[in-house]
N, C-alpha and C positions, 0 to 999 in steps of 0.2 A: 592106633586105637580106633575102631569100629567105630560107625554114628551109635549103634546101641549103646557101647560099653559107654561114650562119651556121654551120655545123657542117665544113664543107670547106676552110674556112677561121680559120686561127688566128692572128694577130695578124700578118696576111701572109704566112703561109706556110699552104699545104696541108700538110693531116692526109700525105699522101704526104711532102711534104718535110721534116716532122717524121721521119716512120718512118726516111726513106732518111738524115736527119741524125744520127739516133740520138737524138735530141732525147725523142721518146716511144716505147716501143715496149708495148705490147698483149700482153704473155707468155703465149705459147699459147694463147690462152682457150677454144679447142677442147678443148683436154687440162685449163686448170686447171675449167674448167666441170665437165668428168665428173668430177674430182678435189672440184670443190665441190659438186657436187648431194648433196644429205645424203639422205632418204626422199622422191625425188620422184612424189607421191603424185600420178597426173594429172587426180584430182580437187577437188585442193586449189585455193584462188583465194582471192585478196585485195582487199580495195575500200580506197583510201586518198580520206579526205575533205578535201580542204581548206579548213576554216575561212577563204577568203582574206582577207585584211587582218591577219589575229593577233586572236584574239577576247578579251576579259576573262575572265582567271581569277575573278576574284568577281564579275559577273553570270552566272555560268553553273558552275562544276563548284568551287570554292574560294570559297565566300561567307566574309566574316569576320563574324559578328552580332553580335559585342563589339566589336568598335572603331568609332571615332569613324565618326560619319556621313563626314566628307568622307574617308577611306577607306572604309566600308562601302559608303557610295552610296545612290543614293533607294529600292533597296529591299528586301525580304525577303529569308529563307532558307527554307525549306522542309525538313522530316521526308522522306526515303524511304525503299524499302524497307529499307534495311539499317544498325541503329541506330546512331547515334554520325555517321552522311555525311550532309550536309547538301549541297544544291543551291538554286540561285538561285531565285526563286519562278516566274518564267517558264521552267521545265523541267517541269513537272505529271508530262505521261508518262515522260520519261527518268526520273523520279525514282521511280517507280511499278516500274520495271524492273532499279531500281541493281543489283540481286540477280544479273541477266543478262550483267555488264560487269566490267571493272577502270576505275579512275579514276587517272591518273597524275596528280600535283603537285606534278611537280619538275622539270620540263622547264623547260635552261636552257642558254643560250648566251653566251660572251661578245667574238663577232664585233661587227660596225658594225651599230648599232640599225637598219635599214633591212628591207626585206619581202624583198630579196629573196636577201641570205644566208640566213635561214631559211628561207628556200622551198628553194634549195638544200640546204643542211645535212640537212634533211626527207628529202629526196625524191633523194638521192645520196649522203649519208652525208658529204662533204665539202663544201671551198670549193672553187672551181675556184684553179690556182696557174699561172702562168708561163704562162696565157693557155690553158690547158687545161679543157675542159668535162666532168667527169665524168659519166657517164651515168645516166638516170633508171633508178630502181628496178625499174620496169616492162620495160625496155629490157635489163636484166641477166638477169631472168628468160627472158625470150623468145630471149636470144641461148644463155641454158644448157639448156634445158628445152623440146623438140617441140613447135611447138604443134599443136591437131586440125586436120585437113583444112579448109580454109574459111572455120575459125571464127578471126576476130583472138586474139593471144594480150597486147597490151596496147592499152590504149583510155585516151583523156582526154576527160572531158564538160565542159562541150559542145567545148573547145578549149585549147589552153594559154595560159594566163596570160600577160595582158598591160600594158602602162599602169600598172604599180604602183610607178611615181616615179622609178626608176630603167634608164637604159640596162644592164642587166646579165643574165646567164645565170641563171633561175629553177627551174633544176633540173627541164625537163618536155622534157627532148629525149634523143638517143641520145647525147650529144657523140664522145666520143672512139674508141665503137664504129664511128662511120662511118651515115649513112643509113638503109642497109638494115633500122637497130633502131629507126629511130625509132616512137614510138605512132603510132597512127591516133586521130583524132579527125574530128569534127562526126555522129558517129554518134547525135545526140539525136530522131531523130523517133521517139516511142512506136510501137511496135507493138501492134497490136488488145490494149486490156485491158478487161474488164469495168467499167462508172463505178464498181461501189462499191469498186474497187482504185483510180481513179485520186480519189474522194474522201478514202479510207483513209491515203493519204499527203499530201493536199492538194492542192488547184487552186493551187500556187506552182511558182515555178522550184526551188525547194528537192527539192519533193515530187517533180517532173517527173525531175529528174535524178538522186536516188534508185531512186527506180521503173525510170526506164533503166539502170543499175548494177545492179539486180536484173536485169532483161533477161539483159543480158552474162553475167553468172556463171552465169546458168541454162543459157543457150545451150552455156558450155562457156571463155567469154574467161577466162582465168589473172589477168587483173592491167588492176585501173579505177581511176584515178585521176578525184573529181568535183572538179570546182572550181566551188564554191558561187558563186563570182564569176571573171567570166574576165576585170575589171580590176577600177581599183578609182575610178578619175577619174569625177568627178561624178555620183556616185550614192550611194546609202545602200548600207554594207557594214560588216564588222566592223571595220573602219576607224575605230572611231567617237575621234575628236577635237572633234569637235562645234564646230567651224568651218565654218559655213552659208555662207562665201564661196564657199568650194569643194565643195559638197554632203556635207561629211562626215555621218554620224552620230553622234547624242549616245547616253547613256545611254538616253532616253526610246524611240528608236528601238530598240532592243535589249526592249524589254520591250511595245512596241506592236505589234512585225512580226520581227524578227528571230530573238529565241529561241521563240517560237511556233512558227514556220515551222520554224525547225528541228528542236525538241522532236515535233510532228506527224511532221515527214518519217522522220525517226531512227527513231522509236518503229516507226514501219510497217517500216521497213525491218528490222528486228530480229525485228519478228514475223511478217513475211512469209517472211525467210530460213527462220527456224524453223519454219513450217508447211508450209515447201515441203520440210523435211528439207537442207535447205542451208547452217545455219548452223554446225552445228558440222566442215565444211570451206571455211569463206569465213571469212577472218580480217578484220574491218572495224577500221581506226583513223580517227577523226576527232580533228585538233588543227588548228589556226592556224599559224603562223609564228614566232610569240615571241606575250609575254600585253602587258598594258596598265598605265600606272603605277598604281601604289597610292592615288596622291591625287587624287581628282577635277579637272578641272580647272576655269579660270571659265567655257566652255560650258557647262559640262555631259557631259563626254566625258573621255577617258581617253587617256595620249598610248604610243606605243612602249614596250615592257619587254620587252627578252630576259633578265631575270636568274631569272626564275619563271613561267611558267604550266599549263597546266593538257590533259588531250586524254583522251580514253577510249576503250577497246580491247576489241573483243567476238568474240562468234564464235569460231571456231578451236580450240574446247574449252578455252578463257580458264577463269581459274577465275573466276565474275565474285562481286559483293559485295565487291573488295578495294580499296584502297588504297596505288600505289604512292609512295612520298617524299610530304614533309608541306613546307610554306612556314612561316614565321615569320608573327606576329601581324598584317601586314599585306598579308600573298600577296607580300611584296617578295621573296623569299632563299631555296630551298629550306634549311630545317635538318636532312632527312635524308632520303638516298637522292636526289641528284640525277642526272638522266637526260637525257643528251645527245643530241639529234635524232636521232644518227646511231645510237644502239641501234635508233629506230624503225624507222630503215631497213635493218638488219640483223635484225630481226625480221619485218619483209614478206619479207625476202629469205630469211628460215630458214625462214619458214612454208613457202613455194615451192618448197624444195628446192635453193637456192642458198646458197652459203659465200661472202659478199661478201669476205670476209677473205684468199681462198683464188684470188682472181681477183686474179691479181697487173698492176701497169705500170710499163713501167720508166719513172721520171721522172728527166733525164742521165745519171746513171752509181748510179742506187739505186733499187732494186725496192721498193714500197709497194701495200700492197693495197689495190683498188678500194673496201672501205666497211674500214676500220680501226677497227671496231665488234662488239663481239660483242649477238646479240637478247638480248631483255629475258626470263632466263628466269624470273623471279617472277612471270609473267603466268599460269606453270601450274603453280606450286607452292602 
């Protein structure tokens, strides 16, 4: 099926047939748009990273260093910059920068363990319902908010997401807006950069598709969505269950190539923004989908957990060095301050200039707002 027919079509019926049956109707969104645009600043822009697969809260931003190995896992924690926050030992640079970011640790959901309600949840604030696709976050902003002459106003690198196990809606299209919003994607060929920029972030696809997502926002694009992985089928990805039948990743792989790559790419892109004068109006979130179980498993690998994990939030005059909600002793539960996908995506959408809350649709005969999530305001307090 076509991305047209996919979005034109709702469980046999045209998005038309829905409208003319009363089935959905779309309220106003011309009027609730100007009604939700908060201070839209037109040089505001957001990068949302997709961790794809759901990455480990404790190999990467929620280590536990007191509990039992087969929770903790084969390896370190690490000191950085801001005392008391500990990261995984394969973060060096992020952890050298904590000062720069907020750290969330309580991000949790409790939909069907699978990629790609999270991906959803993430990146539209909802689940799709009664065969309805709510639109990506990117796709809200653009449809409320001008973009410049020529320049895209939402982009996904290299492409949307695909092959992650399930036939279902991933939360990276227009849906219910109709076509005309959907992002543009395969926009990944670099343009001319000097080698010691494209070493600066690394010769990976990681590095490469950071580096393009700077591109964008410099240019003037509003809102990028990267996807670290644009499936997740036979290959090494944050996937890791470390069942080598099917190429997953184990733990090993996370600390040989994976958080490397990413810790390199991250770090540049942080201090690229900031030396271009760019960061403190690009708001960057990176998180996964949901986190990984708490107990090792007999790969070596870590299987689905949407009940706790972990994602980090910079730029946008964040206050950084903080910590939002804490996990219980084994990264299983947050115990305080848990935080529902759907803030994240009410906070891309408040950075922007949009009131996700405030874009109403009518679903049969009752009006619900497009993200039913207020952002995350501890991020600037």
């Amino acid at each position: 099926m076509s991305a047209a027919e996919t979005h034109s079509e709702i469980d046999g019926f045209s998005r038309r047939d829905f409208l003319r049956a009363g089935g959905l109707t779309v309220v106003g969104l011309s009027g609730a748009a100007r009604a939700g645009a908060l201070t839209a600043v037109p040089s505001r822009r957001a990068i949302f990273i997709l961790m794809t697969g759901g990455v480990s809260q404790l190999e990467t931003f929620d280590p536990k260093p007191e509990a039992p190995s087969s929770i903790r896992g084969p390896f370190k924690s690490i000191e950085t910059a801001v005392p008391g926050i500990r990261f995984g030992e394969s973060l060096p640079r992020l952890a050298q920068r904590s000062d720069r970011f907020a750290v969330i640790r309580s991000l949790t959901h409790d939909a069907a363990p699978i990629h790609e309600t999270g991906q959803q949840l993430l990146q539209t604030g909802r689940l799709a319902e009664r065969g309805l696709q709510f639109p990506n976050w990117g796709s809200l902003v653009a449809r409320a908010v001008p973009a410049r002459q020529n320049i895209p106003a939402n982009v996904i690198l290299p492409r949307p997401v695909s092959d992650t196990g399930v036939n279902s809606y991933r939360g990276q299209q227009s849906g219910v807006l109709g076509t005309e919003w959907m992002p543009q994607s395969g926009l990944q060929e670099l343009t001319e950069e000097p080698e010691s920029m494209r070493r600066l972030y690394g010769d990976t696809e990681f590095g490469r598709l950071l580096l393009r997502a700077r591109q964008l926002v410099e240019q003037g694009t509003r809102c990028v969505t990267v996807n670290l992985f644009d499936s997740l089928q036979n290959r090494i990805t944050w996937d890791c269950h470390g069942d080598k039948n099917c190429g997953a990743a184990t733990l090993f792989d996370y600390q040989a190539r994976l958080c490397p790559e990413f810790d390199q790419a991250m770090a540049a892109l942080l201090d690229d923004l900031a030396q271009r004068g760019l960061l403190d109006e690009t708001l960057v979130v990176a998180t996964g989908e949901f986190g990984r179980t708490p107990l090792v498993n007999e790969n070596m690998g870590r299987d689905h957990w949407t009940r706790c994990w972990s994602g980090l939030v910079a730029g946008g005059k964040v206050a950084g060095g903080k910590v939002i909600g804490s996990s219980d002793a084994s990264a299983a539960e947050p115990i305080e301050r848990p935080v529902e996908p759907g803030e994240l995506t009410a906070t891309l959408l408040n950075w922007c200039g949009v009131d996700g809350a405030t874009q109403l649709i009518d679903i049969g005969n009752q009006q619900e707002p497009m993200v039913p999530y207020a952002p995350l305001a501890e991020l600037w307090s």
